[in-house]
CHARMM-style PDB file with segment names, atoms N, HN, CA, C and O in Angstrom:
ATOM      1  N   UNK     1     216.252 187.926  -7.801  1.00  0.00      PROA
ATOM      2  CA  UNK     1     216.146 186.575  -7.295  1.00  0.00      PROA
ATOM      3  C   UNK     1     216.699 185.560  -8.285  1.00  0.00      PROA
ATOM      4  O   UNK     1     217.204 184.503  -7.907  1.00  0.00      PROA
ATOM      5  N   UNK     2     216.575 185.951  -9.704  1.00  0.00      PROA
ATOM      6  HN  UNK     2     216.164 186.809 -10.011  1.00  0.00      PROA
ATOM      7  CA  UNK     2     217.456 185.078 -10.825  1.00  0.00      PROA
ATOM      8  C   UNK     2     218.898 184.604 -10.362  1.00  0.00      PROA
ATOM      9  O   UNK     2     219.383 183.473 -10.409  1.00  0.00      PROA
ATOM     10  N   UNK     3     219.523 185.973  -9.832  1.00  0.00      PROA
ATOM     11  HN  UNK     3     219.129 186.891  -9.794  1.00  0.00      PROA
ATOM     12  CA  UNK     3     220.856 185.707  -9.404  1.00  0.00      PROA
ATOM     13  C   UNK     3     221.129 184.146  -8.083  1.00  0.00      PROA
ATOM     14  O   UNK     3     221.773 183.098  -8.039  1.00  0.00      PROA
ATOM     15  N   UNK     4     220.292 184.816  -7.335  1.00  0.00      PROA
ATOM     16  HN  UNK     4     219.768 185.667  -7.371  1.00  0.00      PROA
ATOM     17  CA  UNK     4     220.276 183.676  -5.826  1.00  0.00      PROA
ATOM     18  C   UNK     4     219.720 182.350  -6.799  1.00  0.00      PROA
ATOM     19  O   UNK     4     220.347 181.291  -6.797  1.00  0.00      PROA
ATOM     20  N   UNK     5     218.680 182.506  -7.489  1.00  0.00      PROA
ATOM     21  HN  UNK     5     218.170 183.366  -7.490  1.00  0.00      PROA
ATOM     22  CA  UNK     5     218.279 180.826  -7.845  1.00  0.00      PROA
ATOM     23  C   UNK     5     220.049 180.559  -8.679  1.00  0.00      PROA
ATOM     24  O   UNK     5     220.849 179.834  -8.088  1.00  0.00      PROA
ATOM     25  N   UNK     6     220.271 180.925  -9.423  1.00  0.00      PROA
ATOM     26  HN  UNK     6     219.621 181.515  -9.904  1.00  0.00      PROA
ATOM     27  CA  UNK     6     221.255 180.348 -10.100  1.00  0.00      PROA
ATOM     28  C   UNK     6     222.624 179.996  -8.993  1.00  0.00      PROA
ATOM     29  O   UNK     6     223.182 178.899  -9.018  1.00  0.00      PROA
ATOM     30  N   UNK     7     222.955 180.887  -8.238  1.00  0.00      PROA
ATOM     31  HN  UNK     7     222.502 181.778  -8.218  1.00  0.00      PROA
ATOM     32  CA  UNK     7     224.480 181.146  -7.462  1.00  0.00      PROA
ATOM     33  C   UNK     7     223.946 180.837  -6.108  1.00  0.00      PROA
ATOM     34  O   UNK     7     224.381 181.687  -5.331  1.00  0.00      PROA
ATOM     35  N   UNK     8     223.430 180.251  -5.696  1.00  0.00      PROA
ATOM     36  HN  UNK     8     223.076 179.561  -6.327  1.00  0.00      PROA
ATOM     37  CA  UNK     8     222.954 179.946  -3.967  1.00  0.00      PROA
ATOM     38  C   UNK     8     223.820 180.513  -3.310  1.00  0.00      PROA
ATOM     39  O   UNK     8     223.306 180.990  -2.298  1.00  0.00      PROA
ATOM     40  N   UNK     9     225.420 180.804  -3.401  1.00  0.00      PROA
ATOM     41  HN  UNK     9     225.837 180.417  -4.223  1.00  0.00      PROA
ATOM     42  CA  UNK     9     225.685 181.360  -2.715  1.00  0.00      PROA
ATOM     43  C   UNK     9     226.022 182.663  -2.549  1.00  0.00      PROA
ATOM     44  O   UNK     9     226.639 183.120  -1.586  1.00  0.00      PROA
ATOM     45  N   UNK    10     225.564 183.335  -3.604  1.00  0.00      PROA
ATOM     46  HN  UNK    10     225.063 182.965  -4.386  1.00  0.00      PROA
ATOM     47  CA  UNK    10     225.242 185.027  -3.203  1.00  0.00      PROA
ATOM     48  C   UNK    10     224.494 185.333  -2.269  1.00  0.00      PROA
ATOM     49  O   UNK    10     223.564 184.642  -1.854  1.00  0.00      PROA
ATOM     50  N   UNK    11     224.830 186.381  -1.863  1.00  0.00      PROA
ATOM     51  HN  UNK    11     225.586 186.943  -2.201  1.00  0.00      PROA
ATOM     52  CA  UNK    11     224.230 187.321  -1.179  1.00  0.00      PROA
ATOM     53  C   UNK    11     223.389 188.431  -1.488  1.00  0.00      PROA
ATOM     54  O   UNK    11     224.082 189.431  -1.673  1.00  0.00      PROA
ATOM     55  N   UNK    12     222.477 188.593  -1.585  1.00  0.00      PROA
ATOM     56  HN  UNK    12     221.914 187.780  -1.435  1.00  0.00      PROA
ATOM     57  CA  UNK    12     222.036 190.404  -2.162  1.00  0.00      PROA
ATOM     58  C   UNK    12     221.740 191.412  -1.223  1.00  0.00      PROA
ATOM     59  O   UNK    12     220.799 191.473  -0.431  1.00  0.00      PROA
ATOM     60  N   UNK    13     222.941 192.420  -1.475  1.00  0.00      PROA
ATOM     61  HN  UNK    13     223.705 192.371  -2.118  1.00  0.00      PROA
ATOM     62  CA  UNK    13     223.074 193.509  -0.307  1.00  0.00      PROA
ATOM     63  C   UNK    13     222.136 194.867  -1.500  1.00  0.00      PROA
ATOM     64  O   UNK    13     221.560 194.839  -2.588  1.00  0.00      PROA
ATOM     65  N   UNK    14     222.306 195.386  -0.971  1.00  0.00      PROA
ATOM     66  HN  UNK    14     222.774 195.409  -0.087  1.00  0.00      PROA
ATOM     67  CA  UNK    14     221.632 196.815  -0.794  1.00  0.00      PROA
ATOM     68  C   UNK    14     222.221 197.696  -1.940  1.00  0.00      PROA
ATOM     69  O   UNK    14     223.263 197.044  -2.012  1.00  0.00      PROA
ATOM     70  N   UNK    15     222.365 198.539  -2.777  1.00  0.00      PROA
ATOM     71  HN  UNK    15     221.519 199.068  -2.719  1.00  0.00      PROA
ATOM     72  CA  UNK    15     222.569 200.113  -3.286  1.00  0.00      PROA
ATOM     73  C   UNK    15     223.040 198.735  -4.926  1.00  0.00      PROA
ATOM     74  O   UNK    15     224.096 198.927  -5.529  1.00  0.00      PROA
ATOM     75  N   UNK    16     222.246 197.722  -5.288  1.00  0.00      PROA
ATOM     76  HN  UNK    16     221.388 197.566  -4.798  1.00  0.00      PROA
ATOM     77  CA  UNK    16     222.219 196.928  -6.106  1.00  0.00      PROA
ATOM     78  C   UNK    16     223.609 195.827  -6.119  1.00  0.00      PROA
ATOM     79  O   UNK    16     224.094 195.312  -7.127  1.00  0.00      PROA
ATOM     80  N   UNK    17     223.866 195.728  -5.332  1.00  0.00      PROA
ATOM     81  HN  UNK    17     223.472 196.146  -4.514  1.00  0.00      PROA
ATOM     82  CA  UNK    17     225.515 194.518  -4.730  1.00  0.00      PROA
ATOM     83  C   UNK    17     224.934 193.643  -4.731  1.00  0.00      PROA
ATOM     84  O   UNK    17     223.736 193.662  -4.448  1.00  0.00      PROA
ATOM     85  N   UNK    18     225.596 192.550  -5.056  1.00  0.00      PROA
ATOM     86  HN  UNK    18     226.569 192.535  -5.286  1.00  0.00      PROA
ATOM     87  CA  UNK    18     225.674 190.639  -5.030  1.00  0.00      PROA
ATOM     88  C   UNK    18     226.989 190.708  -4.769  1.00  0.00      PROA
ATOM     89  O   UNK    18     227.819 191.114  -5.582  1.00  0.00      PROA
ATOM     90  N   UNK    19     227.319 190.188  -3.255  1.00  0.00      PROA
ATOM     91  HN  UNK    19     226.644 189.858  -2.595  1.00  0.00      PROA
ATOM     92  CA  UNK    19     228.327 189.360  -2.882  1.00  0.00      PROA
ATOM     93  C   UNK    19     228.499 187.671  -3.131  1.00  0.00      PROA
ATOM     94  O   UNK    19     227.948 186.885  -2.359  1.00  0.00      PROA
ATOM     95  N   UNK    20     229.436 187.134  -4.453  1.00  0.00      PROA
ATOM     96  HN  UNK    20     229.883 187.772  -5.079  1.00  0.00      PROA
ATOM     97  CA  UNK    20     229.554 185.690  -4.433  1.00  0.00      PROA
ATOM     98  C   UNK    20     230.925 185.752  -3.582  1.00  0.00      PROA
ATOM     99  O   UNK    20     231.752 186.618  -3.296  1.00  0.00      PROA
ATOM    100  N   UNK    21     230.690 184.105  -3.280  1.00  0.00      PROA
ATOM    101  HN  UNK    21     230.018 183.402  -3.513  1.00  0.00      PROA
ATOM    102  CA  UNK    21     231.304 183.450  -2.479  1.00  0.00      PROA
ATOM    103  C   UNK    21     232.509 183.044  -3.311  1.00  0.00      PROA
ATOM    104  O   UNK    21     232.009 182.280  -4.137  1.00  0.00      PROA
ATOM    105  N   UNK    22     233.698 183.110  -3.546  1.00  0.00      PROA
ATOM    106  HN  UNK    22     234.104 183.730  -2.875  1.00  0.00      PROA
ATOM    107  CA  UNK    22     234.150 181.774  -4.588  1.00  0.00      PROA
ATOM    108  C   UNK    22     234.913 180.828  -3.601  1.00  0.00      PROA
ATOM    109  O   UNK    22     234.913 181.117  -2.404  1.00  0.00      PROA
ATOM    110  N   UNK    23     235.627 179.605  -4.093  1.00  0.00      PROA
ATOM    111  HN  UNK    23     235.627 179.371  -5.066  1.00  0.00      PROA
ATOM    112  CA  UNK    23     236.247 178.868  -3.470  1.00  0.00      PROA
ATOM    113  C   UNK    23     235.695 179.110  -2.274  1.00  0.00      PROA
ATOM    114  O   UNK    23     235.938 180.129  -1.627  1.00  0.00      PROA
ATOM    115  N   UNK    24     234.779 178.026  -1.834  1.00  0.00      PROA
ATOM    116  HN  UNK    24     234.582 177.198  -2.359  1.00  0.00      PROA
ATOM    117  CA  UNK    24     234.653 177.567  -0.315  1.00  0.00      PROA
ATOM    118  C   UNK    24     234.404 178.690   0.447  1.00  0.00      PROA
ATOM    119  O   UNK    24     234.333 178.345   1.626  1.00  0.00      PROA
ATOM    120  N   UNK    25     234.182 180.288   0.263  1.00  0.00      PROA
ATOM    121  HN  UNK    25     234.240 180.568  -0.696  1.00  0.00      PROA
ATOM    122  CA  UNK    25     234.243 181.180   0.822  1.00  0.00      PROA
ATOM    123  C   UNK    25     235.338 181.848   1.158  1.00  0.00      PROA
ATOM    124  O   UNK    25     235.416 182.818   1.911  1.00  0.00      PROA
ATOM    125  N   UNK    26     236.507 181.094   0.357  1.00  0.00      PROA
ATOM    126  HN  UNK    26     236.444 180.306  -0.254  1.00  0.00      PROA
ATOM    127  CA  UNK    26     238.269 181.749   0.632  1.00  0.00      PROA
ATOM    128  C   UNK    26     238.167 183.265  -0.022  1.00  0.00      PROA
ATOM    129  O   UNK    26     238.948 184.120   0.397  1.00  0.00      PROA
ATOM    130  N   UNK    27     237.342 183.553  -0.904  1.00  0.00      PROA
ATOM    131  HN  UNK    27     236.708 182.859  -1.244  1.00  0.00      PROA
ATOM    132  CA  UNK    27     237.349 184.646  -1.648  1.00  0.00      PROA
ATOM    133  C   UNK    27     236.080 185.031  -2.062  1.00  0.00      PROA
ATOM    134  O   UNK    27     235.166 184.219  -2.201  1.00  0.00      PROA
ATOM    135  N   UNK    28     235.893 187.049  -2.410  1.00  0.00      PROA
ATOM    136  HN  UNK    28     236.636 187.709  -2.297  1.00  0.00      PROA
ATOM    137  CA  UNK    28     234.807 187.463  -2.445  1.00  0.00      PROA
ATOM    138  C   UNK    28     234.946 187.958  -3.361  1.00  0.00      PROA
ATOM    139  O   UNK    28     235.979 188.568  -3.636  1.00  0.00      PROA
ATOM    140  N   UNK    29     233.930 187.851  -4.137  1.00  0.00      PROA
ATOM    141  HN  UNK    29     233.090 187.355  -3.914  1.00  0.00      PROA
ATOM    142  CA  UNK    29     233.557 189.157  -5.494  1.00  0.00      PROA
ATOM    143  C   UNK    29     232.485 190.192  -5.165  1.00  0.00      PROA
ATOM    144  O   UNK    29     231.543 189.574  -4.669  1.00  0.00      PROA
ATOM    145  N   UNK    30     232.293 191.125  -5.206  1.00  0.00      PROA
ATOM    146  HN  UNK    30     233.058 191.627  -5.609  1.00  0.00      PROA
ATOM    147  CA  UNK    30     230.706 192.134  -4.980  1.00  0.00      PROA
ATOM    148  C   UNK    30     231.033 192.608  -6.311  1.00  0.00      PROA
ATOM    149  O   UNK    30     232.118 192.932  -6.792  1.00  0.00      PROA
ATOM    150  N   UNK    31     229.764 192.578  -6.846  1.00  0.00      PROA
ATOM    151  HN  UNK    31     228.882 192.315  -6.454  1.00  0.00      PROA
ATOM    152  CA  UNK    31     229.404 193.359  -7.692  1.00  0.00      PROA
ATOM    153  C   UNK    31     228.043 194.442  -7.810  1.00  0.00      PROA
ATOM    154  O   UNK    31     227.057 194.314  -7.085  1.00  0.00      PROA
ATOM    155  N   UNK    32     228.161 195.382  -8.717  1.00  0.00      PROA
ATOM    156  HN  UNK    32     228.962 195.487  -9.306  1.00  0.00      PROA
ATOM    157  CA  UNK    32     227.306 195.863  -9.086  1.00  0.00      PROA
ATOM    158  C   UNK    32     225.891 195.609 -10.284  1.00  0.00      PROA
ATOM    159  O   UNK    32     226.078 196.046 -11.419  1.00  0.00      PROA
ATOM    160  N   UNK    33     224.981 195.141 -10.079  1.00  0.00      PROA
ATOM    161  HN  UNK    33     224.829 194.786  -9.156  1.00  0.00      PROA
ATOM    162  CA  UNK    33     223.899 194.976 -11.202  1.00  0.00      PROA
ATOM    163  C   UNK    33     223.185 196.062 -11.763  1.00  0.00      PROA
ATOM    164  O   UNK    33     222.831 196.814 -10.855  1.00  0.00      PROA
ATOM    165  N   UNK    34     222.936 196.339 -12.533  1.00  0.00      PROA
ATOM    166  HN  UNK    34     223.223 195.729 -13.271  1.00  0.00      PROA
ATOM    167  CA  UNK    34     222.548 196.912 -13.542  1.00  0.00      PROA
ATOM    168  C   UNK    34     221.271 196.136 -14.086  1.00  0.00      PROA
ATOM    169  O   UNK    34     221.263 195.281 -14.972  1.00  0.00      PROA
ATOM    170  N   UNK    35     220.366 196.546 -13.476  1.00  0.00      PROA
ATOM    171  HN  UNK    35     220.372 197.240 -12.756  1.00  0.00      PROA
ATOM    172  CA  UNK    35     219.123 195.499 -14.470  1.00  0.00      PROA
ATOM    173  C   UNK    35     218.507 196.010 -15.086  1.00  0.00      PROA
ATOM    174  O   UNK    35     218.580 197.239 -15.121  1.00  0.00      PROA
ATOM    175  N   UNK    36     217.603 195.316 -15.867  1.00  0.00      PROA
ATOM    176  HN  UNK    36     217.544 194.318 -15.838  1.00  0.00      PROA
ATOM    177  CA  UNK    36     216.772 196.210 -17.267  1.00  0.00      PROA
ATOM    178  C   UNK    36     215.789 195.720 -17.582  1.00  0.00      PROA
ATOM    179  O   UNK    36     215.734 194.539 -17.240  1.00  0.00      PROA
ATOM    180  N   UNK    37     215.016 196.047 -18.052  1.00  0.00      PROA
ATOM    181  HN  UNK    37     215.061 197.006 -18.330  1.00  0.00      PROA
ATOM    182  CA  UNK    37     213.086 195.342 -18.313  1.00  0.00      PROA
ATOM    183  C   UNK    37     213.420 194.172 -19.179  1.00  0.00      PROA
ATOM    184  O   UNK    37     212.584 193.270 -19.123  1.00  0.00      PROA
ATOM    185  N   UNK    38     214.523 193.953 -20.031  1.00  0.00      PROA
ATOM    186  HN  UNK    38     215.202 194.686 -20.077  1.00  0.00      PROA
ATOM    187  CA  UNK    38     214.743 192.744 -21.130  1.00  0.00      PROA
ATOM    188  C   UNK    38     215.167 191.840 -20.372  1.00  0.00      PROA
ATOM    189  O   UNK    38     215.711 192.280 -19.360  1.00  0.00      PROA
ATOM    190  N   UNK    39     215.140 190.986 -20.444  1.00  0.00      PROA
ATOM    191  HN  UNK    39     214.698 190.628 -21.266  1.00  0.00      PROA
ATOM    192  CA  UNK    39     215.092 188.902 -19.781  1.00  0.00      PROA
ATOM    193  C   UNK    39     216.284 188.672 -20.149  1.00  0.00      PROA
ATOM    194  O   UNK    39     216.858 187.796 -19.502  1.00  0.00      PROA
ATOM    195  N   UNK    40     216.988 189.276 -21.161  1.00  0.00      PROA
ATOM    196  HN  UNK    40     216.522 189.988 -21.687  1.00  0.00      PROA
ATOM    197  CA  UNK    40     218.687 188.890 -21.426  1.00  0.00      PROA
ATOM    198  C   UNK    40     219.386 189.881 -21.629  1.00  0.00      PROA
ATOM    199  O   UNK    40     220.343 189.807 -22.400  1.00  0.00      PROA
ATOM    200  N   UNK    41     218.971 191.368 -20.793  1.00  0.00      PROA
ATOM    201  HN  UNK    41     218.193 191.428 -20.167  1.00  0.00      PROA
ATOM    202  CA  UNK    41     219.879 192.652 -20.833  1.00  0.00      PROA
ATOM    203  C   UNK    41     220.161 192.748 -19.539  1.00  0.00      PROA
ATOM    204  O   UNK    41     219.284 192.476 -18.719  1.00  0.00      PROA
ATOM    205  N   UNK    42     220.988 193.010 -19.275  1.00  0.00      PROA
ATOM    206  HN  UNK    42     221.701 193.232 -19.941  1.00  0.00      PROA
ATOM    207  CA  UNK    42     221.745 193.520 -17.997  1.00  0.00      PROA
ATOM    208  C   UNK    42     223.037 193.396 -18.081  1.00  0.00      PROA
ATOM    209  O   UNK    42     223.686 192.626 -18.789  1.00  0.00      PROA
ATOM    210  N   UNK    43     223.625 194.709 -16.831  1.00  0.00      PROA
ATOM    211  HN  UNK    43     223.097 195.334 -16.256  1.00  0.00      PROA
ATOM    212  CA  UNK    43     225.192 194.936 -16.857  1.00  0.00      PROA
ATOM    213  C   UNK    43     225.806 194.651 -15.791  1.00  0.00      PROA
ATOM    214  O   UNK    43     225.316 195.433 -14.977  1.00  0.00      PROA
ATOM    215  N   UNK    44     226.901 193.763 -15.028  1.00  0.00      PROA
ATOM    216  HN  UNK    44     227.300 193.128 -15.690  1.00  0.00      PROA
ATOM    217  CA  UNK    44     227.149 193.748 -14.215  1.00  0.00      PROA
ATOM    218  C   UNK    44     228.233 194.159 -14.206  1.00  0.00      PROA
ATOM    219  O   UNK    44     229.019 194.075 -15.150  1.00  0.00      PROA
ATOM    220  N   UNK    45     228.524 194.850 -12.758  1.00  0.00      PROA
ATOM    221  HN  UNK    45     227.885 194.917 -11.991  1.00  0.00      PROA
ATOM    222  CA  UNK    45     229.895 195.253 -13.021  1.00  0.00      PROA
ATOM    223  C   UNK    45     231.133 195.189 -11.549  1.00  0.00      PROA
ATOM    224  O   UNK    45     231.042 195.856 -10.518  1.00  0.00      PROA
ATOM    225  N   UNK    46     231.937 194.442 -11.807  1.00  0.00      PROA
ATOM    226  HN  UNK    46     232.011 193.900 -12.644  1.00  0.00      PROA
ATOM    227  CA  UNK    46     232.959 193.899 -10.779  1.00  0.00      PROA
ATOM    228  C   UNK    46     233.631 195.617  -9.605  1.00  0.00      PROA
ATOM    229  O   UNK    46     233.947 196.764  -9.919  1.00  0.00      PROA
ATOM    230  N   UNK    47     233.582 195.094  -8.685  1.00  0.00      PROA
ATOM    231  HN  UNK    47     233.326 194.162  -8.430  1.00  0.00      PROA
ATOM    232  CA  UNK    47     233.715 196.172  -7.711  1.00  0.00      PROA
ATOM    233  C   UNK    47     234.373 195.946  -6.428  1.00  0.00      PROA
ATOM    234  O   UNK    47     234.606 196.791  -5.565  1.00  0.00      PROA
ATOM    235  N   UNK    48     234.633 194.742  -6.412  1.00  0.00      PROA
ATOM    236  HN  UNK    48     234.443 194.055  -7.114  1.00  0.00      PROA
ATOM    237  CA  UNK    48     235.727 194.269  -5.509  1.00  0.00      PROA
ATOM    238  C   UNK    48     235.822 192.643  -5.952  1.00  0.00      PROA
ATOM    239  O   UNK    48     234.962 191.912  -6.441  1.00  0.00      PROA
ATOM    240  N   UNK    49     237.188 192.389  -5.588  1.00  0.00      PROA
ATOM    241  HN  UNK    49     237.887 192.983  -5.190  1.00  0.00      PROA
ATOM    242  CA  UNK    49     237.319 190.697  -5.702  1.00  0.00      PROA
ATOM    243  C   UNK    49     238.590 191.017  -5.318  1.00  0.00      PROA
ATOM    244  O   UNK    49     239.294 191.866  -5.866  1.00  0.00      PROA
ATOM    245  N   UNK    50     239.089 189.885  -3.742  1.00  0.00      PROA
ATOM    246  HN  UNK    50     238.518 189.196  -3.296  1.00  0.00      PROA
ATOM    247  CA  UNK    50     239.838 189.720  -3.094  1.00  0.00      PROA
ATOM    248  C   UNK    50     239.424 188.643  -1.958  1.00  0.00      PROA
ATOM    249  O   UNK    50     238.445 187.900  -2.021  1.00  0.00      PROA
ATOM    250  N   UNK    51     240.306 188.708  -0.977  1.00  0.00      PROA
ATOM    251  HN  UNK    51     241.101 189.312  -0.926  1.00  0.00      PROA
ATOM    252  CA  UNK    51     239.710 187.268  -0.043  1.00  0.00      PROA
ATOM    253  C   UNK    51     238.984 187.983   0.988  1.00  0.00      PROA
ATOM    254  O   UNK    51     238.813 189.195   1.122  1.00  0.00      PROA
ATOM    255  N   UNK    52     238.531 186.865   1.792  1.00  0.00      PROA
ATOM    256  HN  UNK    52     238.670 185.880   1.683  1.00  0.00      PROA
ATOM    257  CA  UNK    52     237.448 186.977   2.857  1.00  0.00      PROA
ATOM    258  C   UNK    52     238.021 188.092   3.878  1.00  0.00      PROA
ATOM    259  O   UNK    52     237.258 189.050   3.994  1.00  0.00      PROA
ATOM    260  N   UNK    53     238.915 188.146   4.454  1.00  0.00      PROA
ATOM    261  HN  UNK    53     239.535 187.367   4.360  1.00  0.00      PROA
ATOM    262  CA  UNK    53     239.825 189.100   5.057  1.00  0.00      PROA
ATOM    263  C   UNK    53     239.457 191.032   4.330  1.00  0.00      PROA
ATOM    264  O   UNK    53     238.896 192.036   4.767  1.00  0.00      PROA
ATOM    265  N   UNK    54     240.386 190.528   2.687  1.00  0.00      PROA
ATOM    266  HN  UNK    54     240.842 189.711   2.333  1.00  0.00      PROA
ATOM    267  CA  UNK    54     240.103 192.029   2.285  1.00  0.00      PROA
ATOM    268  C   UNK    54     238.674 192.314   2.373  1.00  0.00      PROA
ATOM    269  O   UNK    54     238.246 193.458   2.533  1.00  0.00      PROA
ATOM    270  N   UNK    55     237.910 191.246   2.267  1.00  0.00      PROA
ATOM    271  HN  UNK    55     238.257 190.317   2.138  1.00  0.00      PROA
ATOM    272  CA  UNK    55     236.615 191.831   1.879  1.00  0.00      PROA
ATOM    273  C   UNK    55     235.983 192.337   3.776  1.00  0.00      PROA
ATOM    274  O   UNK    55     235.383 193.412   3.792  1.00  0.00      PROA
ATOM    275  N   UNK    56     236.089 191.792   4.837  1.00  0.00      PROA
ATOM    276  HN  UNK    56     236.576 190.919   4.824  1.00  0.00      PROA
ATOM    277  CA  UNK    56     235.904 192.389   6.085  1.00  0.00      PROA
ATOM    278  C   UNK    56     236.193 193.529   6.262  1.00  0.00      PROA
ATOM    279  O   UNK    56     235.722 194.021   7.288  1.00  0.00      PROA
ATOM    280  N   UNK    57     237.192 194.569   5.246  1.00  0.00      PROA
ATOM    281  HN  UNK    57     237.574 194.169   4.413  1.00  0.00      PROA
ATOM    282  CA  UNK    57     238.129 195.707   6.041  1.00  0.00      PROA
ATOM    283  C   UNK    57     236.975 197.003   4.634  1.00  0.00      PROA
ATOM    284  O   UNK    57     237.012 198.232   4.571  1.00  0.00      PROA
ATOM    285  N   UNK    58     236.091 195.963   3.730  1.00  0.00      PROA
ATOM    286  HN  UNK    58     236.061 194.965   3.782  1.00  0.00      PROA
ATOM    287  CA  UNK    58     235.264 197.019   3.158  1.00  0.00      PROA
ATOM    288  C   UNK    58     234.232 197.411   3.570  1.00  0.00      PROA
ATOM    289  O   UNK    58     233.796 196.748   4.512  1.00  0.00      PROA
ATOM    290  N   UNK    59     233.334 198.657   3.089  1.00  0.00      PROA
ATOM    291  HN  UNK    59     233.688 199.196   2.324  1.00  0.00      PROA
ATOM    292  CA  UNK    59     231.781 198.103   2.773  1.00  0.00      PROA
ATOM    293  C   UNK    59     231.164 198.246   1.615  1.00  0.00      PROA
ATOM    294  O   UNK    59     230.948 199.157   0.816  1.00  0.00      PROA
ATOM    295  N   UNK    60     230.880 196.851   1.748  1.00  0.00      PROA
ATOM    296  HN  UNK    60     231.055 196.111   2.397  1.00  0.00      PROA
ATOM    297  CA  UNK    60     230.533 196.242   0.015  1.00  0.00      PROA
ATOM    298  C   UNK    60     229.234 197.079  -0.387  1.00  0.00      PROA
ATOM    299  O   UNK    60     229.365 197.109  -1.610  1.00  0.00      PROA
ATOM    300  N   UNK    61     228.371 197.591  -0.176  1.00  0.00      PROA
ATOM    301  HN  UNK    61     228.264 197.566   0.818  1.00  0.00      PROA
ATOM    302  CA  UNK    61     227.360 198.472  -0.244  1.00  0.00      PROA
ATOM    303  C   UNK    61     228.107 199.775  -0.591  1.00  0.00      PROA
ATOM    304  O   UNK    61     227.486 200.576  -1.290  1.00  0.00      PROA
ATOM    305  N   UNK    62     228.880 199.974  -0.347  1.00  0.00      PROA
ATOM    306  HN  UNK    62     229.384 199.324   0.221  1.00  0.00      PROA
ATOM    307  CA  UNK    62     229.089 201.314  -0.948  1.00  0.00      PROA
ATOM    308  C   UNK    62     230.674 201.276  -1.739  1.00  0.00      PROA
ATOM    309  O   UNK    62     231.254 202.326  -2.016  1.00  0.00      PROA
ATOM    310  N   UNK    63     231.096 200.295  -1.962  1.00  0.00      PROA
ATOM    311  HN  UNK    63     230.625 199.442  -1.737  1.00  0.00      PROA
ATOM    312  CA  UNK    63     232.584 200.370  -2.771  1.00  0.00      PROA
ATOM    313  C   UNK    63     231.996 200.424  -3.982  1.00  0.00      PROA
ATOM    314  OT1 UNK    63     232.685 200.494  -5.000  1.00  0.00      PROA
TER     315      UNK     63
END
């Protein structure tokens, strides 16, 4: 929920994905999180970023 308070416009999907929005929704990032019991450890890790289009023809849950 750290993520959504900070980025309102993520999304949090499923198998640990955050879909942000960038530009106006012209373009998508999903990533992968990695979280950890420490308050300033965690790994995130980029797993798609392309536009709204490429991102329709995935599924962000499992890329």
């Amino acid at each position: 929920m750290d993520i959504k308070q900070q980025y309102g416009s993520a999304s949090i999907l499923g198998n640990r994905r955050v879909v942000f929005n960038i530009r106006g929704n012209r373009y998508r990032m999903v990533v992968a999180v990695r979280y950890t019991t420490e308050e300033s450890e965690g790994t995130v890790f980029i797993k798609f970023a392309g536009t709204h289009e490429e991102y329709d023809a995935i599924d962000p849950v499992k890329i």
